[in-house]
C-alpha positions in Angstrom: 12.0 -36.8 18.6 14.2 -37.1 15.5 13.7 -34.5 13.3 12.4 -36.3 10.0 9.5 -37.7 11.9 8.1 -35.0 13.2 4.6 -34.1 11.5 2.4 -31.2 11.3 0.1 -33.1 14.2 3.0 -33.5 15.9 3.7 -28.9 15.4 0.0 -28.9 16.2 -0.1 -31.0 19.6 3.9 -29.3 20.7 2.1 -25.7 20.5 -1.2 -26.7 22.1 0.9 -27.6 25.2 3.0 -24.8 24.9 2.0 -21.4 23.6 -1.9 -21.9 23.1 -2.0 -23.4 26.9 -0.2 -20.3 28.2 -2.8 -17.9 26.2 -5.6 -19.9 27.1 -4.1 -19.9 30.9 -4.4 -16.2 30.8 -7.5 -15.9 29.2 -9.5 -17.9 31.2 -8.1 -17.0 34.8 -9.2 -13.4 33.7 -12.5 -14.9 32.9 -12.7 -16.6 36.3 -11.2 -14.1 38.3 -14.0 -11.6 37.6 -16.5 -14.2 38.1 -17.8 -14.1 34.5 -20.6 -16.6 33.6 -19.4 -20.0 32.2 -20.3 -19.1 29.0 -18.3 -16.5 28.6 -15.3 -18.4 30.4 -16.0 -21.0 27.6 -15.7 -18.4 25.0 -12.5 -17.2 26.2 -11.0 -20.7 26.8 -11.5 -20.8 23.1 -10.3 -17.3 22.3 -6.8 -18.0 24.4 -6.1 -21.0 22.5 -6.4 -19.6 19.1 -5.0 -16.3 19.7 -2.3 -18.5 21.0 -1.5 -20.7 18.1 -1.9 -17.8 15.5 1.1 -16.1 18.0 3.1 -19.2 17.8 2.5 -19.7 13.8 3.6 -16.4 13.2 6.6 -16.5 15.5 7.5 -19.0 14.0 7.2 -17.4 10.2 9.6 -14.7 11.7 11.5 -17.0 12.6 13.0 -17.3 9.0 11.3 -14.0 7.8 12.5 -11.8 10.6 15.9 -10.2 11.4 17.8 -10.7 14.4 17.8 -7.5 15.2 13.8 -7.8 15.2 13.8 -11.0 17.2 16.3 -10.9 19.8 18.0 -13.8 18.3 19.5 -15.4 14.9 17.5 -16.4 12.5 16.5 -20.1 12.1 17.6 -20.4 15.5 14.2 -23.1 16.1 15.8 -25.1 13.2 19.8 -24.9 14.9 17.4 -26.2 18.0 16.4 -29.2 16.3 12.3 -27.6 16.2 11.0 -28.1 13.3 7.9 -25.4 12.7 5.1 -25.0 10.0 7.7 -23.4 7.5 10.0 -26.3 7.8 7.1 -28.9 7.1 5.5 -26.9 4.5 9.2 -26.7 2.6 9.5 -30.5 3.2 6.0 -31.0 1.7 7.2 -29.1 -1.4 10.5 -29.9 -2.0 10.5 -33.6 -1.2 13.5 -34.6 -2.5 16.0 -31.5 -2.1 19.1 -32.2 -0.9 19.9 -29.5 1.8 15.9 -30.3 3.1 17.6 -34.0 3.8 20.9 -32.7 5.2 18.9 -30.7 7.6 17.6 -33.8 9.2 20.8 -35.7 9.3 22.6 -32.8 10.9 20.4 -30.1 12.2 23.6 -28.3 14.2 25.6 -27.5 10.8 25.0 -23.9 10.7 25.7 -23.7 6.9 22.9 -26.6 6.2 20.6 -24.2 8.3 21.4 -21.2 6.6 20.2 -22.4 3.6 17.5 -24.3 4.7 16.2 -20.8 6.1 17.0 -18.7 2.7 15.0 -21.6 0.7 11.6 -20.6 3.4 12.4 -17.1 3.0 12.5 -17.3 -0.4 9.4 -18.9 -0.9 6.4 -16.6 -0.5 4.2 -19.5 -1.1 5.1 -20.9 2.3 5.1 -18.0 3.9 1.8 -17.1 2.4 0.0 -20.5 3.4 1.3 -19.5 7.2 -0.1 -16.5 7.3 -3.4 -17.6 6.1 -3.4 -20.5 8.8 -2.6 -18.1 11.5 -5.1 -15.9 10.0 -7.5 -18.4 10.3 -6.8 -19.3 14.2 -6.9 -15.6 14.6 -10.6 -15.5 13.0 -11.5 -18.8 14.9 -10.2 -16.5 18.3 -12.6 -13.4 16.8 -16.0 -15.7 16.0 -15.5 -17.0 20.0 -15.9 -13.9 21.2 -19.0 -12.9 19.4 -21.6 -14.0 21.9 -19.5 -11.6 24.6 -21.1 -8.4 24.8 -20.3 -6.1 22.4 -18.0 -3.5 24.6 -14.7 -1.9 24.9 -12.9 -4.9 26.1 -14.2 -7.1 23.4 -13.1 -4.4 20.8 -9.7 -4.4 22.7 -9.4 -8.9 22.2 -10.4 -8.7 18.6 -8.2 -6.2 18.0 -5.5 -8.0 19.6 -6.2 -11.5 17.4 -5.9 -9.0 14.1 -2.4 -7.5 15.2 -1.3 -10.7 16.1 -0.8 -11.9 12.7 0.8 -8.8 11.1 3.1 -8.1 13.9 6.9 -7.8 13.0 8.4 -9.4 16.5 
């Protein structure tokens, strides 16, 4: 898919299938595989696949954020990849008409296009800041599922695990 089309429905469907599918995966065949009631599978289906997209949101925000020491990899790799992530879209929604934003889209393999197309996200904490907050919200969505689970060590353990996910640093 060319890059300039690409939309946040389009982020939103690409990480359902991919990240929030694998979380949900897991979630759920622990579910079943202990023979929980269908309730609480339910509750976990739903727990998996917003843990997962709050995991994929903020790898994504370290994906400019980060170092590559942190991550294993260069920064703004996903762009050099031809992926554009929430960042990327939110940048494009707020700089419209800037010049390296359009150069990225004609020629997504010029590593000094994506350099600066990755200091202009890091730069911005507004970006970064409306991220966070959506991963935080998929994060809360993950923690609200699991409230009609008893209330126990293991359900302690998952809510703790959609709060770290957004403030993790790899």
């Amino acid at each position: 898919m060319p890059l300039l089309s690409q939309s946040k429905e389009c982020y939103y469907q690409r990480i359902a299938k991919k990240t929030a599918t694998l979380f949900t995966t897991s979630t759920e065949s622990g579910a079943v595989l202990s023979n929980a009631p269908e309730e609480a599978i339910k509750r976990l289906v739903e727990y998996g696949f917003n843990l997962g997209t709050a995991f994929q949101i903020v790898d994504d925000i370290l994906d400019f954020s980060g170092t590559e020491e942190q991550l294993g990899k260069p920064t703004g790799s996903d762009l050099t990849q031809g992926t554009v992530t929430l960042p990327v879209l939110l940048l494009i929604e707020q700089y419209p008409g800037e010049e390296a934003v359009k150069q990225l889209f004609k020629d997504h393999n010029n590593p000094d296009i994506t350099k600066v197309v990755t200091g202009m996200v890091r730069n911005s904490p507004k970006i970064l800041d409306e991220c966070y907050q959506t991963a935080t919200k998929y994060s809360d969505r993950a923690i609200r599922s699991l409230q009609a689970l008893p209330k126990n060590k293991a359900r302690e353990s998952l809510e703790e695990l959609a709060r770290y996910i957004v403030y993790r640093k790899k």
